[in-house]
C-alpha distance (Angstrom), angle and dihedral (degrees) to the residues before:
residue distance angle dihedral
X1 . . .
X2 3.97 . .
X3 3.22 126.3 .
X4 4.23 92.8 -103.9
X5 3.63 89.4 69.2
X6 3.67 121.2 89.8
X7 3.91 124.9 -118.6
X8 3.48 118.8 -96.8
X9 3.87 114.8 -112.2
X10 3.70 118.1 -110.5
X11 3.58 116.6 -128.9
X12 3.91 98.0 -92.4
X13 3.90 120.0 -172.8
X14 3.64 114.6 -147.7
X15 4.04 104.7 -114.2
X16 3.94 118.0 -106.0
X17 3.57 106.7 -122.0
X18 4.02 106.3 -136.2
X19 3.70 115.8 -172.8
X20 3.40 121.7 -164.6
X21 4.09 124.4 -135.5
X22 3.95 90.4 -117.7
X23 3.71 92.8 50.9
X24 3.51 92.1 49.1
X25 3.55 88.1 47.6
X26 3.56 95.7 49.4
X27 4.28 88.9 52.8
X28 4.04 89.0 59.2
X29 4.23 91.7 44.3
X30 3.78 85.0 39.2
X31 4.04 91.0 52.5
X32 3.80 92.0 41.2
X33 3.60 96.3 48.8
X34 4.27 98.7 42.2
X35 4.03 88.8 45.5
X36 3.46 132.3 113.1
X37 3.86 107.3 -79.0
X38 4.06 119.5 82.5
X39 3.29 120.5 -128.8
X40 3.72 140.9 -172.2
X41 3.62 130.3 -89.0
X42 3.83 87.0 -117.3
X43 3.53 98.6 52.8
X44 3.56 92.1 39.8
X45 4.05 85.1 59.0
X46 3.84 90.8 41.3
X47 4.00 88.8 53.1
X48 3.98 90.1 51.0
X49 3.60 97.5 56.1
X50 3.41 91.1 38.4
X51 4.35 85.4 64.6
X52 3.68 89.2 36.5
X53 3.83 87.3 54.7
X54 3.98 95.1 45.3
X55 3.79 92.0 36.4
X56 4.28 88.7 54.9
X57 3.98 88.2 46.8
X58 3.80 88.5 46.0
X59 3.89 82.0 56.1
X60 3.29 100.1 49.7
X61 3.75 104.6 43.3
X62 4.19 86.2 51.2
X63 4.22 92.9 54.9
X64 4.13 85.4 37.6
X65 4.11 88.5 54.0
């Protein structure tokens, strides 16, 4: 082989694309809590720790099962 010709491909598998439950969660809290409608700061901090709560349980229940 000299150095004009090209390199062989390797044999590359397109990857799988896994998504967990929690990051699809997180996508629909993401896209309700970056929409259009303002909100206050305390809701904004009640809607936080409401996903921090649900993302811990989510966390929990997958070890548990």
């Amino acid at each position: 082989m000299t150095t004009a010709e090209p390199v062989p491909p390797s044999l590359l598998r397109p990857r799988e694309v896994k998504a967990s439950v929690l990051a699809a969660f997180q996508l629909v809290e993401d896209a309700r809590y970056f929409g259009n409608e303002r909100r206050s700061r305390r809701d904004r901090h009640r809607a936080s720790a409401e996903r921090t709560v649900a993302s811990r349980r989510l966390a929990r229940d997958l070890r548990a099962g």
